[in-house]
Every structure is written in structure tokens, then in C-alpha cells.
N, CA, C and O of each residue as an XYZ file, in Angstrom:
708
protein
N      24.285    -11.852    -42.538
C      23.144    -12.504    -43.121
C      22.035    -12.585    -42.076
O      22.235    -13.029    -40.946
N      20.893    -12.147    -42.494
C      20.099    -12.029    -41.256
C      19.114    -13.164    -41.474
O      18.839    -13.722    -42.536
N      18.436    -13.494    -39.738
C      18.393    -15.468    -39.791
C      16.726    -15.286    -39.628
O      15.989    -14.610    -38.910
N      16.561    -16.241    -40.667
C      15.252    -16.290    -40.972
C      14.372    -16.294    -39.589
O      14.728    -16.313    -38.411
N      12.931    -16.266    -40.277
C      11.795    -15.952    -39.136
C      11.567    -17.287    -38.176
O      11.293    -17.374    -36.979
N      11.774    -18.203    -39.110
C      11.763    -19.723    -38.125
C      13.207    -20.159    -36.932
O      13.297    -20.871    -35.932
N      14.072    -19.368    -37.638
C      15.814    -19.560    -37.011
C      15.416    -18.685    -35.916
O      15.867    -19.117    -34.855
N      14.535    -17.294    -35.738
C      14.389    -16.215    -35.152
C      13.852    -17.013    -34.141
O      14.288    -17.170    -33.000
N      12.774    -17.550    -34.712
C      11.635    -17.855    -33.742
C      12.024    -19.444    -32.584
O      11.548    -19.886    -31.539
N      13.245    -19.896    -33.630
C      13.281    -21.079    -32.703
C      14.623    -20.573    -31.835
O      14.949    -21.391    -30.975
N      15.379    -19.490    -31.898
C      16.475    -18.916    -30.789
C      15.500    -18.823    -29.668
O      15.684    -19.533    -28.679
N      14.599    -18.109    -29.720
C      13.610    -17.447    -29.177
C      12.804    -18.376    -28.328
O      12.611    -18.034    -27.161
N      12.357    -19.394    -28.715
C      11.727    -20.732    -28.243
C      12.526    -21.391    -27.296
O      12.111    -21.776    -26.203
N      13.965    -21.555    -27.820
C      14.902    -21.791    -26.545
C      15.076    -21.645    -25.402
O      15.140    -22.431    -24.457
N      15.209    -19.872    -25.561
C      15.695    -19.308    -24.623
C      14.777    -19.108    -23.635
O      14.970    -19.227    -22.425
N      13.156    -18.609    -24.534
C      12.330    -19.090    -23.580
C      11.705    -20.131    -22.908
O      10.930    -20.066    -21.954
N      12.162    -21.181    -23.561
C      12.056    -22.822    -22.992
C      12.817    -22.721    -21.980
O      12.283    -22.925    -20.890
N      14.049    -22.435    -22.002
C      15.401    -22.708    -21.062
C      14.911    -21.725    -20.023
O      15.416    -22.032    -18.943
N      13.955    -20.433    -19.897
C      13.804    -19.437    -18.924
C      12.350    -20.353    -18.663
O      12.110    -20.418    -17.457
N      11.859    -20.700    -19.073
C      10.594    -20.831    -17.870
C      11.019    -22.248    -17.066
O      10.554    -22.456    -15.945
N      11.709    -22.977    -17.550
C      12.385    -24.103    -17.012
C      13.268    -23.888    -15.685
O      13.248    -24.736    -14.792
N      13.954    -22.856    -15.604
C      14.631    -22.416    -14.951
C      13.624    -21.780    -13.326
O      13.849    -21.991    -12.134
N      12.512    -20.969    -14.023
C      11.758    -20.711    -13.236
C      11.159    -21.821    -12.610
O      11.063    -21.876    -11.384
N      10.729    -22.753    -13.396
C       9.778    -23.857    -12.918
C      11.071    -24.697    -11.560
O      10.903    -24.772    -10.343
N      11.793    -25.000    -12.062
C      13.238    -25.703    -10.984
C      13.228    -24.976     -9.800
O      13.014    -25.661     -8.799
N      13.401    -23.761     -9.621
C      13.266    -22.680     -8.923
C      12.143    -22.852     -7.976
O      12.200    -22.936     -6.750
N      11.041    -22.894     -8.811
C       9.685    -23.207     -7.390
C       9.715    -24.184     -7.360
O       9.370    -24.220     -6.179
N       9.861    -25.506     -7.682
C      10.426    -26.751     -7.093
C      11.085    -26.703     -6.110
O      10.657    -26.950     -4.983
N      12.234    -26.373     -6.391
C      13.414    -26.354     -5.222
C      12.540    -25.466     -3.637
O      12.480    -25.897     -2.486
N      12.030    -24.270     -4.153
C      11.534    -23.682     -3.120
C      10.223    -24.848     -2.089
O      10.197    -25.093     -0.883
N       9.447    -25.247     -3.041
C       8.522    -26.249     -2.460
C       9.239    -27.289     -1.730
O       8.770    -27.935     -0.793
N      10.382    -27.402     -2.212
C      10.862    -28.775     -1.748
C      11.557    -28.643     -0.200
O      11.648    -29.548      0.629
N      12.069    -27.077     -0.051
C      12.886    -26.592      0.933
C      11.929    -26.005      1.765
O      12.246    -25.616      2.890
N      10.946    -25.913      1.390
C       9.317    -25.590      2.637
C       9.901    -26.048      4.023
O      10.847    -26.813      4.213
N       9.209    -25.477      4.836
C       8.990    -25.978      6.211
C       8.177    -26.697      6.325
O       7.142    -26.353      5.753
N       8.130    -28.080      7.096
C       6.798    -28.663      7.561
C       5.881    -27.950      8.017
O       4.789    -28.516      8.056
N       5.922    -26.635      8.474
C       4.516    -26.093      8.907
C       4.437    -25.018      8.148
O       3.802    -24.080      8.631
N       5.142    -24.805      6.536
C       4.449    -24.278      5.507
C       4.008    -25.225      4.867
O       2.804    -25.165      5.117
N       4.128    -25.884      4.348
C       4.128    -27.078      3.600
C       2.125    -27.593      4.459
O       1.028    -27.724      3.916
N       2.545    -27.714      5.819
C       0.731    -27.948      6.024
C       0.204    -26.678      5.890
O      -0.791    -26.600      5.168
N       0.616    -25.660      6.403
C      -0.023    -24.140      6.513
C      -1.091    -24.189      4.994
O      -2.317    -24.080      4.952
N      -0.097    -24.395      3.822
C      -0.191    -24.663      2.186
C      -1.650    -25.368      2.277
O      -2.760    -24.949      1.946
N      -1.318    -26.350      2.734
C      -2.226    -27.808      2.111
C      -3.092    -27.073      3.201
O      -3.258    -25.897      2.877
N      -3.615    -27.358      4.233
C      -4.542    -26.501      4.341
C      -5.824    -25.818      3.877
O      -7.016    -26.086      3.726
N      -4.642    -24.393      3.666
C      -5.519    -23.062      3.070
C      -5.947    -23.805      1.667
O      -7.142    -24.091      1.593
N      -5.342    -24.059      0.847
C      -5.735    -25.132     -0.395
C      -6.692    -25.702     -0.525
O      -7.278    -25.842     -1.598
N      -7.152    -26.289      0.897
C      -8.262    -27.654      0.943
C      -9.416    -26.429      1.387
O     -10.549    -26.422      0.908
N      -9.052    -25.657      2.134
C     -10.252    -24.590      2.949
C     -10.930    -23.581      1.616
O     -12.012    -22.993      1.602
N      -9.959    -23.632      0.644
C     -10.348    -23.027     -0.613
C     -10.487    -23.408     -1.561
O     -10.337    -22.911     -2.677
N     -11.004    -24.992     -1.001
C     -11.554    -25.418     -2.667
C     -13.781    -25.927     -2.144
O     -14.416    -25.697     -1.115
N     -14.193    -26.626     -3.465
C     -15.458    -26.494     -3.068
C     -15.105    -28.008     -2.322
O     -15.982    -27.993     -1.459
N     -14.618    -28.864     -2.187
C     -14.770    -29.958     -1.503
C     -15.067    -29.667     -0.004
O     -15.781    -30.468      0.599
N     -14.498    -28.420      0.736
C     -14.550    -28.092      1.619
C     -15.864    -27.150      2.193
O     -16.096    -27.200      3.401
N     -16.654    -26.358      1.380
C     -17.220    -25.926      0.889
C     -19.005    -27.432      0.772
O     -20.045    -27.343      1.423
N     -18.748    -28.213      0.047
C     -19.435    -29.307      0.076
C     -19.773    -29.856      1.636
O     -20.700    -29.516      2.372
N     -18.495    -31.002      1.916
C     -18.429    -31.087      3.325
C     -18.886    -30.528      4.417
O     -19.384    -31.302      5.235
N     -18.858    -29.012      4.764
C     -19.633    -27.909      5.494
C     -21.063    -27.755      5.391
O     -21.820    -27.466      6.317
N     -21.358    -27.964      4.231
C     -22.699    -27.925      3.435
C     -23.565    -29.243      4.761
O     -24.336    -29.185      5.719
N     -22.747    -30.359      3.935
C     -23.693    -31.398      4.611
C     -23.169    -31.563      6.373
O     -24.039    -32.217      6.949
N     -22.537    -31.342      6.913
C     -21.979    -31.412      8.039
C     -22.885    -30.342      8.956
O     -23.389    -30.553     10.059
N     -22.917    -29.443      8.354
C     -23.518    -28.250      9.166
C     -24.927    -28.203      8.681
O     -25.652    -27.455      9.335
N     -25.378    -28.719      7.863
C     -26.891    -29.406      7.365
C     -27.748    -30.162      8.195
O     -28.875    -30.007      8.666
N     -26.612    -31.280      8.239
C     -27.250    -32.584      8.957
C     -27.283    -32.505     10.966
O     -27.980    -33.176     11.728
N     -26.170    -31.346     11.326
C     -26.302    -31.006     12.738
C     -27.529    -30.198     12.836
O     -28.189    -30.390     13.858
N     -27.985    -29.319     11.977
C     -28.788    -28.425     12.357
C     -30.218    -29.062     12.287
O     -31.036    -28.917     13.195
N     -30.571    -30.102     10.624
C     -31.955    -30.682     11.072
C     -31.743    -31.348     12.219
O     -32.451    -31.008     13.167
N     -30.683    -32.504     12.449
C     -30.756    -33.465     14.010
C     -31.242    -32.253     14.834
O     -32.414    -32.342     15.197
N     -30.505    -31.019     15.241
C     -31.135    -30.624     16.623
C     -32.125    -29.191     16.294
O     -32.019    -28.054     16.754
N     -32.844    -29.610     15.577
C     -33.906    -28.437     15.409
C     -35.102    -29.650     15.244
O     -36.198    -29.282     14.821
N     -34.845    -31.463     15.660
C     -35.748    -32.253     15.688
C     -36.803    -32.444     14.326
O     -38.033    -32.484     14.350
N     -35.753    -32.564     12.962
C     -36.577    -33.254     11.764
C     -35.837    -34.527     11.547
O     -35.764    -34.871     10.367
N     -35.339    -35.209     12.322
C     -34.546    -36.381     12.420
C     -34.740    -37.041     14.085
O     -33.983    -37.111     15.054
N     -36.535    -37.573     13.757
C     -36.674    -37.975     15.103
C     -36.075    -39.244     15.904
O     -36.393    -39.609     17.035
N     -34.909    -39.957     14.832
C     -33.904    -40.738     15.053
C     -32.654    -41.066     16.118
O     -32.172    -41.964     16.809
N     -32.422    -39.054     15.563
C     -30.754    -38.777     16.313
C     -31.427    -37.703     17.482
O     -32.047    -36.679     17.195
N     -31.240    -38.031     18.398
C     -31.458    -37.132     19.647
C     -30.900    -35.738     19.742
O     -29.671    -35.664     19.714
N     -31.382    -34.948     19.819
C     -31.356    -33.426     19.943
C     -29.478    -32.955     20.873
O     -29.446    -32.640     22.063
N     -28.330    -33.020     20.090
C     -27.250    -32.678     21.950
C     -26.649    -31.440     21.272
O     -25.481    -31.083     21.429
N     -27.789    -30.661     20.307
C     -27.088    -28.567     20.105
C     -28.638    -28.145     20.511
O     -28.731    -26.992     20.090
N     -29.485    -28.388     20.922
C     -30.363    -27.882     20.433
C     -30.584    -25.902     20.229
O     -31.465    -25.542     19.449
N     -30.072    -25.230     20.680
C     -29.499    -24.149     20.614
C     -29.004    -23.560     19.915
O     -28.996    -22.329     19.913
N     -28.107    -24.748     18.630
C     -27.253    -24.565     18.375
C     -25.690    -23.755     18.427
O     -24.896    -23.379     17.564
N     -25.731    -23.714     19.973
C     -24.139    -22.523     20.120
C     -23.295    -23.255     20.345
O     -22.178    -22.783     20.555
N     -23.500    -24.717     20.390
C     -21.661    -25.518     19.969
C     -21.352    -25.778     18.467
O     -20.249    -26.056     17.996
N     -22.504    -25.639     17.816
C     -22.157    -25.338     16.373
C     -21.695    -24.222     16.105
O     -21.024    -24.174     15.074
N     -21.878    -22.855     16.949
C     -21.395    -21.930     16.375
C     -20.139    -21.515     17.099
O     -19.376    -20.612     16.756
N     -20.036    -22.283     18.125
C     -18.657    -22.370     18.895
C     -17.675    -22.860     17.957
O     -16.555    -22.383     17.774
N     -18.028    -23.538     17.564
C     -17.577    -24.936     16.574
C     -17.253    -24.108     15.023
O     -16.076    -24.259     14.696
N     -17.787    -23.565     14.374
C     -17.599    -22.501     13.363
C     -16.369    -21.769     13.778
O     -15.240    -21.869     13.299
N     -16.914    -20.788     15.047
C     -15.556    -19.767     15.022
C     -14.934    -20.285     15.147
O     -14.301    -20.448     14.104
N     -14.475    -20.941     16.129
C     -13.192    -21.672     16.000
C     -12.123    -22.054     14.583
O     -10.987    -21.804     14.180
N     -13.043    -22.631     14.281
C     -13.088    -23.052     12.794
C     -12.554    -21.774     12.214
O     -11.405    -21.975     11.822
N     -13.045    -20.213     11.953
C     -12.710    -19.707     11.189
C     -11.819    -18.983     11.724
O     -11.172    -18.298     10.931
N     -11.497    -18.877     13.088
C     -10.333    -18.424     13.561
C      -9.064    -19.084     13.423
O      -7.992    -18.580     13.757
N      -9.233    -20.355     12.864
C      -7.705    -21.311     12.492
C      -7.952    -20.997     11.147
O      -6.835    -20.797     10.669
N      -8.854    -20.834     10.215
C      -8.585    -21.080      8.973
C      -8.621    -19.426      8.545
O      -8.799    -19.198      7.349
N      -8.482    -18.408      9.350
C      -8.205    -16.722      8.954
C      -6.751    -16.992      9.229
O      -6.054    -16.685      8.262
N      -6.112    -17.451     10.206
C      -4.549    -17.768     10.502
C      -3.930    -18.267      9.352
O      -2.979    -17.736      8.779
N      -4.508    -19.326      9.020
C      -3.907    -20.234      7.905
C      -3.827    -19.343      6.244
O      -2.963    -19.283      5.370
N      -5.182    -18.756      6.405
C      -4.924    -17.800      5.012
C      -3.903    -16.704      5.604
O      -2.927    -16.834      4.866
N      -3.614    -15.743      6.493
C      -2.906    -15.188      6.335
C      -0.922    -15.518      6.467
O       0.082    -14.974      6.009
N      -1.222    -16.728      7.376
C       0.151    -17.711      6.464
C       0.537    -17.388      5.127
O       1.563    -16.878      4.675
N      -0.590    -17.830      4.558
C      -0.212    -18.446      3.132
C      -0.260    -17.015      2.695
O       0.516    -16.954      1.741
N      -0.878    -15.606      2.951
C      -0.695    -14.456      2.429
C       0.664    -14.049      2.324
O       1.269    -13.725      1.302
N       1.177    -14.116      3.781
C       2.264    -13.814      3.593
C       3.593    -14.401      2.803
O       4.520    -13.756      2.313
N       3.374    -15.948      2.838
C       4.418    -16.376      2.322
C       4.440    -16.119      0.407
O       5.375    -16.341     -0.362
N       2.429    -15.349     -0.047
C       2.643    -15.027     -1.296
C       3.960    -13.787     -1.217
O       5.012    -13.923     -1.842
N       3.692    -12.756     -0.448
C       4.073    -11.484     -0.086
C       5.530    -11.818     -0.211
O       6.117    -11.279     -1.149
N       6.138    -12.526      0.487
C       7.385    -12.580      0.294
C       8.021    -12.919     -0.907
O       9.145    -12.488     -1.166
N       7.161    -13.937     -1.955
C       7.373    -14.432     -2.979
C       7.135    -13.419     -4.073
O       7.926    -13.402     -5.016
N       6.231    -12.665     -4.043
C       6.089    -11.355     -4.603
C       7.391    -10.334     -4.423
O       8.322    -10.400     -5.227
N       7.396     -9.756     -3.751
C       8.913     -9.025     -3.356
C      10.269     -9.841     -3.389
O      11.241     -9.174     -3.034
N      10.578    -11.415     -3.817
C      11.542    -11.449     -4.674
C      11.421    -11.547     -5.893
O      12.513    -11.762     -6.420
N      10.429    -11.479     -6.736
C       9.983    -10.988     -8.134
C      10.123    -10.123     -8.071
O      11.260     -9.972     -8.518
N       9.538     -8.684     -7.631
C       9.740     -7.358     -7.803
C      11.362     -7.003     -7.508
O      11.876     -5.995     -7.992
N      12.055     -7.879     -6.719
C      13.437     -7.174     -6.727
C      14.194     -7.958     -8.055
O      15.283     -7.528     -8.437
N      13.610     -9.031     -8.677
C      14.275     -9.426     -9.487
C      14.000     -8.921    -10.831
O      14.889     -8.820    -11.677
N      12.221     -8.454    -11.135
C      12.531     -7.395    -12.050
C      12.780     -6.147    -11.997
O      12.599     -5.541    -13.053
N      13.202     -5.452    -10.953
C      14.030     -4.649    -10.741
C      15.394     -5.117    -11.267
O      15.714     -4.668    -12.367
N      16.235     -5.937    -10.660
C      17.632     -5.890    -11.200
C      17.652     -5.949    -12.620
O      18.489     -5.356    -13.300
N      16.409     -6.915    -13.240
C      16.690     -6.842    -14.664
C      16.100     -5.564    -15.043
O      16.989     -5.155    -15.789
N      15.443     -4.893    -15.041
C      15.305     -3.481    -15.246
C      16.394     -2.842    -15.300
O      16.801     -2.329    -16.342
N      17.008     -2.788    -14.186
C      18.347     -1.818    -13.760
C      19.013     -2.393    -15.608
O      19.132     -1.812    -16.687
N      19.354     -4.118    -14.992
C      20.367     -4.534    -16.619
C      20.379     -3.712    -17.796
O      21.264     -3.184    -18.471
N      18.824     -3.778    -17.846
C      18.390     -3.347    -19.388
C      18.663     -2.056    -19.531
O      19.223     -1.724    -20.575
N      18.412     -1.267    -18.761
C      18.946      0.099    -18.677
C      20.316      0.527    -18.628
O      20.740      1.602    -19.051
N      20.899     -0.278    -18.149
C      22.217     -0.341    -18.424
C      22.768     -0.071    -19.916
O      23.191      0.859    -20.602
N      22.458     -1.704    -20.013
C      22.566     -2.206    -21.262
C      22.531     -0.849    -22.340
O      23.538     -0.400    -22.889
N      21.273     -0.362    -22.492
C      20.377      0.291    -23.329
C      21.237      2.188    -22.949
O      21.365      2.933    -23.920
N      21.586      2.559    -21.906
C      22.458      3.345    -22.081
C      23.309      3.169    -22.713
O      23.417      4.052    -23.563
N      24.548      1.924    -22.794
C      25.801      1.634    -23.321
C      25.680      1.544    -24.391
O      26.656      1.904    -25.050
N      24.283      0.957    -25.267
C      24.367      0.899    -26.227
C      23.912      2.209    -27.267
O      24.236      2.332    -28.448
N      23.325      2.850    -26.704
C      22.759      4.814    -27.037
C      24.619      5.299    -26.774
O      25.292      5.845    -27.648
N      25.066      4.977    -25.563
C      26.624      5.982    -26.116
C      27.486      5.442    -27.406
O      28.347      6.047    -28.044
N      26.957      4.050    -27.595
C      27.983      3.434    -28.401
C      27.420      4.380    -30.391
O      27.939      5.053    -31.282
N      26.234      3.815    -30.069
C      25.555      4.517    -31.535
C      25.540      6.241    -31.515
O      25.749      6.665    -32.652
N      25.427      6.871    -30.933
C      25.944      8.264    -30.297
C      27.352      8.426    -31.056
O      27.397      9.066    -32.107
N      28.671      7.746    -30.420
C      29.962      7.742    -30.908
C      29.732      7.107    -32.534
O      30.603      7.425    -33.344
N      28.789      6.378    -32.942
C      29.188      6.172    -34.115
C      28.501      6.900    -34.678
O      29.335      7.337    -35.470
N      27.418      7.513    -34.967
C      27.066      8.895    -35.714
C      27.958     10.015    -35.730
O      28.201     10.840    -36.612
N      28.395      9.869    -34.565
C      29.640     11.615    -34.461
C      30.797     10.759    -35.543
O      31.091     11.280    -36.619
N      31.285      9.664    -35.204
C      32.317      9.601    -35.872
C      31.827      9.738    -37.331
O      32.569     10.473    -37.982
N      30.803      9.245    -38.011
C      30.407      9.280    -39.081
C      29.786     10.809    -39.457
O      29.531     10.775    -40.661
N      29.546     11.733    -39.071
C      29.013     13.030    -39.610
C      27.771     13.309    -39.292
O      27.495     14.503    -39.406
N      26.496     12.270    -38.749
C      25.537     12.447    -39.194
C      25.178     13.093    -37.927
O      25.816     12.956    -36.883
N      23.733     14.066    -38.132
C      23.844     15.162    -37.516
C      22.670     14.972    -37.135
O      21.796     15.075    -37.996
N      22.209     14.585    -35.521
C      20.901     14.411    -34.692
C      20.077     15.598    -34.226
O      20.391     16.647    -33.665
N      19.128     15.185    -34.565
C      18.120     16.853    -34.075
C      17.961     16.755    -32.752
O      17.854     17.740    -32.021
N      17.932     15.433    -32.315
C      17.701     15.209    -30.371
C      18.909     14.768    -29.882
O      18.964     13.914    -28.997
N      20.113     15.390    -30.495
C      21.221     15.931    -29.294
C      21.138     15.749    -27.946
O      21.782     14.917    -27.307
N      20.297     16.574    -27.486
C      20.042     17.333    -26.287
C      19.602     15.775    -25.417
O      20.105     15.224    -24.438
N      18.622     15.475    -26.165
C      17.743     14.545    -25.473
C      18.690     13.214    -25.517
O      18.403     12.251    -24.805
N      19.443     13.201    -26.086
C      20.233     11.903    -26.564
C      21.128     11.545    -25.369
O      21.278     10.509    -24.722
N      21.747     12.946    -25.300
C      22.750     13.571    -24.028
C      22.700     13.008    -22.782
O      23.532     12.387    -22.121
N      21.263     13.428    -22.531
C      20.791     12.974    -21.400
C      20.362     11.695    -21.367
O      20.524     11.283    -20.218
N      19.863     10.806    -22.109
C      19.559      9.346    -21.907
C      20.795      8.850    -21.808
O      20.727      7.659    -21.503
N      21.975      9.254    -21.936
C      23.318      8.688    -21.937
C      23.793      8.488    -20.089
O      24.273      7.567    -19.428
N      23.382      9.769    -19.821
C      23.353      9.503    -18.492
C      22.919      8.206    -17.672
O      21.856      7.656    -17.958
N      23.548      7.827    -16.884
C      23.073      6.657    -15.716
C      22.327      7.643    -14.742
O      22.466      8.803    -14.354
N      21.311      6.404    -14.512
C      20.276      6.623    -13.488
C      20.437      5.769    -12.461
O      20.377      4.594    -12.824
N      20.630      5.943    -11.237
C      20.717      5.022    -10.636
C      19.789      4.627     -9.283
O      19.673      5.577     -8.509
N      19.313      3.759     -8.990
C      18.174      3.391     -7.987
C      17.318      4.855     -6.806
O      16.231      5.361     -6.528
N      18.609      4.917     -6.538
C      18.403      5.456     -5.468
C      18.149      7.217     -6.216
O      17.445      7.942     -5.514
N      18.432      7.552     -6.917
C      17.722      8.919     -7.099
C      16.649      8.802     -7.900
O      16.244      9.889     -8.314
N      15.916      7.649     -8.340
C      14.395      7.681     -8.923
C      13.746      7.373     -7.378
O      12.797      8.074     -7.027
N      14.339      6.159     -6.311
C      13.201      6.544     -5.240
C      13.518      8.047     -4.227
O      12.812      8.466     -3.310
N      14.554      8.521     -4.653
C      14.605     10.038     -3.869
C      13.458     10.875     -4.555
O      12.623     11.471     -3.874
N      13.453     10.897     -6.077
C      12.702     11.544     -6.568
C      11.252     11.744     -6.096
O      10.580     12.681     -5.663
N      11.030     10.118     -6.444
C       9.566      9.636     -5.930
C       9.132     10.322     -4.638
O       8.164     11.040     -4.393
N      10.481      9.734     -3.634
C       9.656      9.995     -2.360
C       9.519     11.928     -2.452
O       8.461     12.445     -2.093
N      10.392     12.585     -2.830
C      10.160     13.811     -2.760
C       8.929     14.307     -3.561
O       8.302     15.242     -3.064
N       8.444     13.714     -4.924
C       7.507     13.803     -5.139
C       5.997     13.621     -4.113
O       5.391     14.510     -3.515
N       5.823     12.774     -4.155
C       4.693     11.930     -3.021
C       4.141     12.920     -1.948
O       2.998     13.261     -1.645
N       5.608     13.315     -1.402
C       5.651     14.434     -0.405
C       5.030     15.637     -0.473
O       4.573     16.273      0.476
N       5.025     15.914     -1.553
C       4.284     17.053     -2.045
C       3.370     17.102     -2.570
O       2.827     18.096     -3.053
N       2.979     15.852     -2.569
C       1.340     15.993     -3.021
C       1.561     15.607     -4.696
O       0.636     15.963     -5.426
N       2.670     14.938     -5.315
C       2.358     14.900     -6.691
C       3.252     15.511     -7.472
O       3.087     15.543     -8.691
């Protein structure tokens, strides 16, 4: 008996409830198991990339430059030059180029266990999806019925396995294509 579109749709709702849940626990746990100097590295690059920071700079590096270019005949002139402001900058952007490439990398790593994880489920499905082409394969032969893509059938039956699609590749590449 095949299960209605709402029965369909709420298996479906589950499983994808129960999978992004799973994911979400997952970067929890990872946040939670941070290092103290990812965890600031994080907060940080975060604060350096939002406009609050952005704002702050605005008026900070505003209010040094009228004081010592003397439109604030109040506060006494101590950049007039201004090259401890710009001492003061690099610096500045030499900790906060560090800090983004922190946080680059720790995307990078987080990226490449996604890519190996849809890889394995790739591999699964392919699996899967072979076993199930030999299984329907054996049940057409047993039943009579007679496939025009044989040939092609044949061969999707075959396993593929990791390492001779990146042999392929790399031998491809190698040659220009």
C-alpha cells in the first residue's frame, strides 16, 4: 500500500529534522571543544568583520587626525605627522591579517571534513545504487524481459572504487584534459 503524500512528507520531515539536528549537535560539540585561542582567534575576526568595528575606526581615526592636523584647538597636537597613527594601523592590520587567516584555516579544515564526508556518502550511494542495478538486472533475467542497454547495464554493475576515478583524473589533468 503506498503511503500517502503527507505520511511521505512527514517520514521525510523526520529524518530531515533528526539530520540537521544531528549536524547542529555536531558544531556545538565542535565549538564547545575549541581551543581558547580558537575560540578568541573566532571572536576576534568576528568583531574585525562586523560594522561596529568598522564604526569605531571611523571615529577613532577621525577624531586623532582632526586633534593633530589642529581643528580641535582644545587637544594638543602629539601625531602631528601622523606616523604613529599609521604605525598604529599596521600593526593593527598585521594582527588582524593573522587572525583572518586563523579563522581561514580553521574554515579549510572544516571544509575538508565535509568533502570527505560527502565523499563517503557518495561512495554509500554508489554502492547502494550498484547493488541495487545487480539486484533488478537478476530480476529481469529471471523474468524474461529483454534490455536494449545490456551493455551499459553491465557496466554500471561494476564497482568503482576511489582510487581509480582519482588515477583517472590525475592521468587525465596530465595530459592536458
Amino acid at each position: 500500500m503506498p503511503m500517502s503524500s503527507s505520511a511521505t512528507s512527514s517520514t521525510v520531515s523526520r529524518r530531515l529534522d533528526r539530520n540537521i539536528e544531528a549536524l547542529l549537535e555536531r558544531r556545538q560539540e565542535e565549538v564547545r571543544h575549541a581551543s581558547l585561542q580558537d575560540r578568541v582567534a573566532g571572536a576576534i575576526t568576528r568583531f574585525a568583520g562586523s560594522m561596529t568595528f568598522v564604526y569605531i575606526h571611523a571615529i577613532v581615526f577621525g577624531a586623532w587626525i582632526i586633534a593633530n592636523i589642529g581643528l580641535l584647538p582644545v587637544v594638543p597636537a602629539f601625531d602631528p605627522s601622523l606616523v604613529i597613527l599609521a604605525m598604529v594601523a599596521s600593526v593593527e592590520a598585521i594582527f588582524i591579517s593573522t587572525f583572518v587567516m586563523i579563522s581561514q584555516n580553521r574554515m579549510a579544515e572544516a571544509d575538508d571534513k565535509r568533502a570527505d564526508l560527502n565523499l563517503q556518502i557518495s561512495l554509500l550511494a554508489e554502492h547502494e545504487a550498484t547493488q541495487l542495478l545487480t539486484i533488478a538486472s537478476a530480476i529481469a533475467e529471471k523474468l524474461g524481459v529483454d534490455l536494449d542497454q545490456k551493455e551499459e547495464i553491465e557496466e554500471l554493475k561494476e564497482d568503482v572504487t576511489p582510487e581509480d576515478v582519482l588515477d583517472t583524473m590525475e592521468r587525465k589533468f596530465q595530459d592536458g584534459g
